[in-house]
N, C-alpha and C positions, 0 to 999 in steps of 0.2 A: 784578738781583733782580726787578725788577716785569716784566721778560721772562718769567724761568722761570714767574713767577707765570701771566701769561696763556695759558702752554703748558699747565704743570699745569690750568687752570679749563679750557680746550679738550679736552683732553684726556680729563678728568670727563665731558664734558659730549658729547663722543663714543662715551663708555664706556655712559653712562647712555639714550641713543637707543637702541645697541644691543642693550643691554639690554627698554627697553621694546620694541624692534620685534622682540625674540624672545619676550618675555610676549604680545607681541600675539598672533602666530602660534599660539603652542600654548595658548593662551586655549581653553578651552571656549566655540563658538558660543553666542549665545542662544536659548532655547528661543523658536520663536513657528511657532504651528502655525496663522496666518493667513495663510502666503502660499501655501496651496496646498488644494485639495480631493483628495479620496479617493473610489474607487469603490465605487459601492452594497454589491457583494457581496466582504465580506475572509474568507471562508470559500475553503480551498485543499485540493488532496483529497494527499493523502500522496504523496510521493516527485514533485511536480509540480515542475517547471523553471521557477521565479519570481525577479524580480529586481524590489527597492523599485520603479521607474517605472511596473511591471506594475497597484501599488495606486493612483495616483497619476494622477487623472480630469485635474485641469488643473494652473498652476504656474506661480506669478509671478516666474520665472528659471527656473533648470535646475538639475537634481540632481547635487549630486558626487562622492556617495561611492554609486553606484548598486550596491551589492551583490548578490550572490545569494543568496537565505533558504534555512537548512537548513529543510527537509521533511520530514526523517527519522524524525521524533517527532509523534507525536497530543496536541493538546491547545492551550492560547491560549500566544499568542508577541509579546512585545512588539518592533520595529521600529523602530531610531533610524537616523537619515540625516542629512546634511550638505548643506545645498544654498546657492546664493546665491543673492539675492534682486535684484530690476530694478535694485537701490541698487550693487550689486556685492558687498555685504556678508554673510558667512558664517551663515547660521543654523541649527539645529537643529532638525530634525523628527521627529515621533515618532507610531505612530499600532498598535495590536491586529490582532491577525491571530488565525485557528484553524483549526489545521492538521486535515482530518477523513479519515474512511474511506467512502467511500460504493462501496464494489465489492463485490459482490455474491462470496461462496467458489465454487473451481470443482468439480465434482462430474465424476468419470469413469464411467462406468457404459456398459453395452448396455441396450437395452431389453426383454429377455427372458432369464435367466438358466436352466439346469437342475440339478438335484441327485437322484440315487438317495433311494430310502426309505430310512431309517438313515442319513445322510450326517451325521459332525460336523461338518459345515461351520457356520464362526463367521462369519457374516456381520456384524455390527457391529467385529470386526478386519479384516475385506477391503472394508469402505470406501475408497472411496480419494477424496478431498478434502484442497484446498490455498486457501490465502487469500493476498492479496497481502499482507498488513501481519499477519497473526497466524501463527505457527510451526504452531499447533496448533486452530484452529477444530475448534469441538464438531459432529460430526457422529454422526448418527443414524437408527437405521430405525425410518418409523413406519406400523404396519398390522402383523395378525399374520401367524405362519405355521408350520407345522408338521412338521420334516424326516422324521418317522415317517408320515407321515399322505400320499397319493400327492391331487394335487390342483394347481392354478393359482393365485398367491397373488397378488393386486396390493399392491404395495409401494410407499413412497416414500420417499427418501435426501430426507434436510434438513441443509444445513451453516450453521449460526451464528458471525459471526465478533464477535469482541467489540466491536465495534462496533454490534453488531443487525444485520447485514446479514445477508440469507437468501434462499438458494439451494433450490428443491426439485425432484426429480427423481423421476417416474414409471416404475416397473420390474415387471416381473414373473417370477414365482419359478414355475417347476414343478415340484411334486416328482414323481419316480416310480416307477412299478417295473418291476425290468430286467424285459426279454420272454424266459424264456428261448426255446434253441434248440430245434425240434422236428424228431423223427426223420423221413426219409422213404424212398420206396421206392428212389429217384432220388438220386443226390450233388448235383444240381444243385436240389434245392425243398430248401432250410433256410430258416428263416426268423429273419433278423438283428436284434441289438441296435439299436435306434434312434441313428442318428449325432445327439450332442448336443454340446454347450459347457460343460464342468467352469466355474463359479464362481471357483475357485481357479486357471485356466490364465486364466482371460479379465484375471483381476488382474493374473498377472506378466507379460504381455504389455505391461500398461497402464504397468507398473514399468518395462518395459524401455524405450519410450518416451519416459520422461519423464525417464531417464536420458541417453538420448540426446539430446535437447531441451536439457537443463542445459549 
């Protein structure tokens, strides 16, 4: 009887270690944000290839849960880590981050465009601008101009992307009018339309491009 007894209290008492030596384990680390400094600058620019050690100036052990940070999203990002300390003991770190935009929208353009007098050409739809992080960055023409009116227009393309970043791009617009053909005595003296560049050919050229590029 005092046999089984000392089996069964052994037994307990095997039970119960293992028990604590698995609380231990999956225990939540403690928090202590003294065993380690962080780099001046925690501002990260979008879609950037970062991993916790990246923030992480010095460190009194080494880090163990060195993840990779999603980037994917604008805005502040809190960072928790595992690391052990000189002791060998597991602690928890934790420290802000902000994920930012700072790239500038891309603007395609030439820098001399033509157009006929009377041309409907919709020039703030034949924009073409692209941002890394916004779908649809506000772009616009600023300076006037006048497709009735025959004359040389300085214009400039500006793309804002939600972020305030801005692009600007110097172009100019010729309007004109066709020359026409004049009779002569000769088959060989006519005198030709001026070779120009359609607005709207210079676009889908730029489309086709960028299609291919993708």
């Amino acid at each position: 009887m005092k046999k089984k007894r000392i089996i069964v209290i052994t037994l307990v008492g095997i039970i119960l270690i293992i028990i604590g030596s698995v609380l231990l384990i999956t225990a939540e680390p403690k928090l202590d944000t003294s065993g380690y400094k962080l780099v001046d600058n925690l501002k990260i620019d979008v879609y950037s290839q970062k991993k916790v050690s990246d923030f992480i100036s010095s460190i009194e052990g080494k880090v163990i849960t060195n993840k990779k940070i999603n980037t994917e999203k604008l805005g502040k990002q809190e960072i928790t880590f595992i690391y052990e300390n000189e002791q060998g003991r597991k602690r928890k770190g934790v420290f802000d981050i902000e994920i930012v935009d700072q790239e500038e929208p891309l603007i395609w353009l030439s820098g001399s465009y033509s157009a006929k007098v009377g041309s409907k050409l919709n020039l703030e739809e034949e924009i073409l601008c692209a941002d890394n992080y916004d779908s649809s960055p506000n772009c616009r023409i600023e300076g006037t101009y006048d497709l009735n009116t025959a004359g040389t227009y300085n214009l400039t393309y500006i793309a804002t992307d939600s972020s305030n970043n801005e692009e600007k791009v110097n172009f100019t617009l010729n309007v004109y009018e066709p020359t026409p053909q004049v009779e002569s005595t000769t088959e060989s003296e006519t005198v030709e339309e001026p070779v120009v560049t359609a607005f709207n050919e210079v676009v889908e050229t730029h489309k086709k491009k960028i299609q291919k590029s993708e």
